[in-house]
MIMARNU-61373 format. One record per residue (C-alpha): residue number from 1; x, y, z. Coordinates in nm, 3 decimals. Example, Ala and Ser with C-alpha at 12.3 -4.5 7.8 and 13.67 -1.06 7.14 Angstrom:
2
- n;u;v;w
- 1;1.230;-0.450;0.780;
- 2;1.367;-0.106;0.714;
//
This chain:
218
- n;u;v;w
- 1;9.519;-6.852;0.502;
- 2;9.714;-6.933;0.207;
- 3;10.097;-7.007;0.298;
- 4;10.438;-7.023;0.046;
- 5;10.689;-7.236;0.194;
- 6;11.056;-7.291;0.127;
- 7;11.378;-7.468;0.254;
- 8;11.674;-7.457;0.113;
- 9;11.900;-7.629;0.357;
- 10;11.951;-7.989;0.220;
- 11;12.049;-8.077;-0.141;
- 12;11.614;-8.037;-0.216;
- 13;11.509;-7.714;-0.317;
- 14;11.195;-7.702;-0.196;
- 15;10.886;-7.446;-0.296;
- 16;10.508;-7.486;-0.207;
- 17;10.178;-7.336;-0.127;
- 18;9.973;-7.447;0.161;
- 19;9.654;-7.349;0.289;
- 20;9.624;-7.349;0.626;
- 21;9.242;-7.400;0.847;
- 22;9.129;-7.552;1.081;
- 23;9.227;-7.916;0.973;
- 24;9.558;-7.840;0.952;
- 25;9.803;-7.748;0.686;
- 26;9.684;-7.900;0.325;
- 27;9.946;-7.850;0.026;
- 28;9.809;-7.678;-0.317;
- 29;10.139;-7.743;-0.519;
- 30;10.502;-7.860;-0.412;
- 31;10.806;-7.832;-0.629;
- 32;11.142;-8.000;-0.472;
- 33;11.424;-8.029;-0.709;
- 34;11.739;-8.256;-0.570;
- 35;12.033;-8.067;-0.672;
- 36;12.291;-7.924;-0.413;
- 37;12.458;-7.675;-0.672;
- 38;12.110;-7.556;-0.809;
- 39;11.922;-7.391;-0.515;
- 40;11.957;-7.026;-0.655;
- 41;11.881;-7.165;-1.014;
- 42;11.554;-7.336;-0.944;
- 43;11.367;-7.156;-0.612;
- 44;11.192;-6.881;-0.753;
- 45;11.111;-7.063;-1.056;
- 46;10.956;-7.321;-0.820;
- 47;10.800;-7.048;-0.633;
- 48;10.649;-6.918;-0.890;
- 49;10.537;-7.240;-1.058;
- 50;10.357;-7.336;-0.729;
- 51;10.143;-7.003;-0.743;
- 52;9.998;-7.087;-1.061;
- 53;9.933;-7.441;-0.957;
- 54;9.737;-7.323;-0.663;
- 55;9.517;-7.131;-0.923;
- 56;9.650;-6.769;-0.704;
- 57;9.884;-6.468;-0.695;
- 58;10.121;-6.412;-0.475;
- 59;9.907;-6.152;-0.348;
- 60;9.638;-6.389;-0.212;
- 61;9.927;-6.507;0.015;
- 62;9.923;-6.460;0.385;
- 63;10.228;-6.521;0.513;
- 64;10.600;-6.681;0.414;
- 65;10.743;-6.969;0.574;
- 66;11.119;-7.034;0.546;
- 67;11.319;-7.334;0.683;
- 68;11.584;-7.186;0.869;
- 69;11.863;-7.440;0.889;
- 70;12.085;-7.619;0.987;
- 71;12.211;-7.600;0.675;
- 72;12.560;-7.541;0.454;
- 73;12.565;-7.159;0.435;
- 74;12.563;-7.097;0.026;
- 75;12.269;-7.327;0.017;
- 76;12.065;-7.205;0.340;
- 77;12.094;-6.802;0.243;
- 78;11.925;-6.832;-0.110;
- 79;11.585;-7.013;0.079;
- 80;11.629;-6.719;0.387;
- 81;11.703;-6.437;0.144;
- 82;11.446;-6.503;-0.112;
- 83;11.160;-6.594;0.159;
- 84;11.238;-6.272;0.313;
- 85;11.235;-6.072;-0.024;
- 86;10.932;-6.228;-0.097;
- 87;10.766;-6.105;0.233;
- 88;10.924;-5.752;0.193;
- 89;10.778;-5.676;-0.181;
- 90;10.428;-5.841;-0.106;
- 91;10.439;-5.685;0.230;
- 92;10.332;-5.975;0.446;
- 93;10.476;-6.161;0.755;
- 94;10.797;-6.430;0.743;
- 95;10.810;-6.679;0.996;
- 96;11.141;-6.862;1.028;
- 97;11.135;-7.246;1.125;
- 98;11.382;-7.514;1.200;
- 99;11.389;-7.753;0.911;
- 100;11.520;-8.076;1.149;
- 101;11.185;-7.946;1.310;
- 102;10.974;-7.980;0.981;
- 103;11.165;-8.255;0.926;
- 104;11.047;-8.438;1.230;
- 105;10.672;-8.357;1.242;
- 106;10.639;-8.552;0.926;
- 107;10.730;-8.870;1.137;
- 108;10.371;-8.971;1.306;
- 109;10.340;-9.067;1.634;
- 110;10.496;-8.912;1.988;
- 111;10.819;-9.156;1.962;
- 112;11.179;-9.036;2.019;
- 113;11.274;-8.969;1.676;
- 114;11.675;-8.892;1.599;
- 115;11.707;-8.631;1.262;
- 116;12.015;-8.639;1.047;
- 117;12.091;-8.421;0.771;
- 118;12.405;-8.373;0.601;
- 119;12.654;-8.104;0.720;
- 120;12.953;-8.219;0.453;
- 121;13.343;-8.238;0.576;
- 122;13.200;-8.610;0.649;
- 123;12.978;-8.481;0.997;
- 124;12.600;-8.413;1.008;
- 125;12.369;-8.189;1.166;
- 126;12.139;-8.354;1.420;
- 127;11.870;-8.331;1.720;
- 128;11.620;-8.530;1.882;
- 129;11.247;-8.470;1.876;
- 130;10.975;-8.623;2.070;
- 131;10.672;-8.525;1.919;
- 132;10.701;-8.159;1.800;
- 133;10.890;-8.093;2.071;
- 134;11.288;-8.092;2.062;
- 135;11.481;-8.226;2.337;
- 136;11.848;-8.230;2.196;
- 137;12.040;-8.006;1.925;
- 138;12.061;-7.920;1.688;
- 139;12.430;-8.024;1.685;
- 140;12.685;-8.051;1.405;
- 141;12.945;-8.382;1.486;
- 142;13.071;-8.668;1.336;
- 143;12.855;-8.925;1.272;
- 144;13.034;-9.143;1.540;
- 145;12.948;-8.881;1.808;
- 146;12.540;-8.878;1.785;
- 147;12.387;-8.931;2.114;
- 148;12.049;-9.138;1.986;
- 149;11.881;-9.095;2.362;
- 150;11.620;-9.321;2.338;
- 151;11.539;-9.230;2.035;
- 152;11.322;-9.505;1.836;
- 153;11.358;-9.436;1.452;
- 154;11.620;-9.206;1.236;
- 155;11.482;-9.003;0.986;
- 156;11.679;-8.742;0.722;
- 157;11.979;-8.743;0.489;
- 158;11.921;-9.091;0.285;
- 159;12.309;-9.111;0.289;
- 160;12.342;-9.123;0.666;
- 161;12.045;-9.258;0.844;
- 162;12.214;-9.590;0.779;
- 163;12.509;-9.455;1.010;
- 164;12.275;-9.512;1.277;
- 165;12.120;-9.827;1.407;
- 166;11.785;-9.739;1.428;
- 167;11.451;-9.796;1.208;
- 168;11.440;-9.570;0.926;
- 169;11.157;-9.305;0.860;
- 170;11.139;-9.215;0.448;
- 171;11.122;-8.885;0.547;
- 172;11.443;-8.730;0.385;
- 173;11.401;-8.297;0.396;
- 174;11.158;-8.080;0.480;
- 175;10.804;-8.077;0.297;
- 176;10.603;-7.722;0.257;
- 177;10.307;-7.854;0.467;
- 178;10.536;-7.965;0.770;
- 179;10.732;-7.634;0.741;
- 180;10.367;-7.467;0.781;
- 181;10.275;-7.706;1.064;
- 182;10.572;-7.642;1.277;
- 183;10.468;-7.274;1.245;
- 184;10.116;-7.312;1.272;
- 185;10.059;-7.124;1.613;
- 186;10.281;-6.856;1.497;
- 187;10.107;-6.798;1.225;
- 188;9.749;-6.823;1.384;
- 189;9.909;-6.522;1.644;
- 190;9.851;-6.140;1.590;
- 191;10.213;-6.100;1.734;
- 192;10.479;-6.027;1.483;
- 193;10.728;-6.278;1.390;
- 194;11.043;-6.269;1.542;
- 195;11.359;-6.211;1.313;
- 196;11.469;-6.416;1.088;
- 197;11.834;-6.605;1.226;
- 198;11.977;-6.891;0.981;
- 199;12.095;-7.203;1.186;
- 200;12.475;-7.191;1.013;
- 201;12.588;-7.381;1.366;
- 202;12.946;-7.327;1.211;
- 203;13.144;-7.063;0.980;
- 204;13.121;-7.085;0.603;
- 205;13.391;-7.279;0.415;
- 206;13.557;-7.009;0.304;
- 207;13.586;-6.824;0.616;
- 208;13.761;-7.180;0.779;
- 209;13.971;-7.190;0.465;
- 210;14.083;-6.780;0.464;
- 211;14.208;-6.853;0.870;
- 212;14.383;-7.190;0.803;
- 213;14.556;-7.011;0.550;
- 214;14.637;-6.703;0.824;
- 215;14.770;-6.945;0.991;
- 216;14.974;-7.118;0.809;
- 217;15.129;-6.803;0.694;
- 218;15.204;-6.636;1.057;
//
């Protein structure tokens, strides 16, 4: 089956298409642009880009992937909301992952592996993963309050796997063919998916900011 992928919940905006047999998930084409600010700009653009790469329309696709946090909420709902529109118009099932998930199965082996991505107001989003299985979060903290287990390498946000003593993996957001592979048996099921619920694991800024200022004023 032929697969689009997207994640939008790090500063990469990332589009691809992936088939999926019985090897495993291959990838046809993969855009990622880094840019925090540009994730509504530059998705479908990618999206689109990626279809003609993988010489196909979007109506030789199967299904529609989408990384489902954590994430900052302006830059998480463009991925969810155009994933799902996507799925909608071509009529075609959307299977939410977690993107620390994706993030993790690209790190080989059955270690312990701590993932860090960046949650901004200096604190991160984190869990542990031992093989593709979690076993802790995912959590929003400081940096200073990470449990690392016994975790064995750090992999995520290049800005703050150095916060952690630990080995680092180059693996720094979510790739289409690990978003595919984390929903692999989902995909391979007759069942339908189940809803689609963005990891937010906090309110948006401006919801904080509006009750501050309630508060300040009562």
């Amino acid at each position: 089956m032929l697969i689009l992928a997207v994640d939008t919940s790090t500063p990469a905006v990332t589009a691809g298409v992936v088939r999926l047999d019985d090897t495993g998930p291959q990838p046809l084409a993969t855009r990622v642009t880094v840019d925090a600010r540009k994730h509504a700009e530059v998705l479908t653009p990618h999206i689109l880009e990626c279809l003609a790469d993988a010489g196909i329309s979007a109506d030789d696709l199967s299904a529609v992937v989408v990384g489902t946090g954590p994430g900052p909420f302006t830059g998480l709902r463009v991925g969810m909301a155009t994933g799902a529109a996507f799925g909608d118009a071509l009529g075609i099932p959307v299977h939410g992952v977690g993107s620390l998930d994706a993030i993790a199965a690209a790190v080989p082996g059955d270690r312990e592996v701590l993932v860090v991505t960046d949650a901004r107001r200096r604190e991160v989003y984190w869990a542990r993963f031992r093989g593709a299985e979690r076993i802790a979060g995912p959590f929003v903290s400081p940096a200073a309050d990470i449990v690392v287990g016994e975790s064995t390498v750090v992999a995520g946000s290049a800005l703050h796997v150095d916060l952690v003593d630990l080995p680092v993996e180059p693996v720094e957001s979510p790739s289409p063919e690990c978003l595919v592979a984390v929903a692999a048996q989902a995909l391979r099921s007759v069942a339908e998916p189940t809803a689609l619920v963005p990891q937010y694991l906090r309110r948006p800024d401006a919801v904080a900011t509006a009750d501050r200022a309630a508060k300040t004023r009562a």
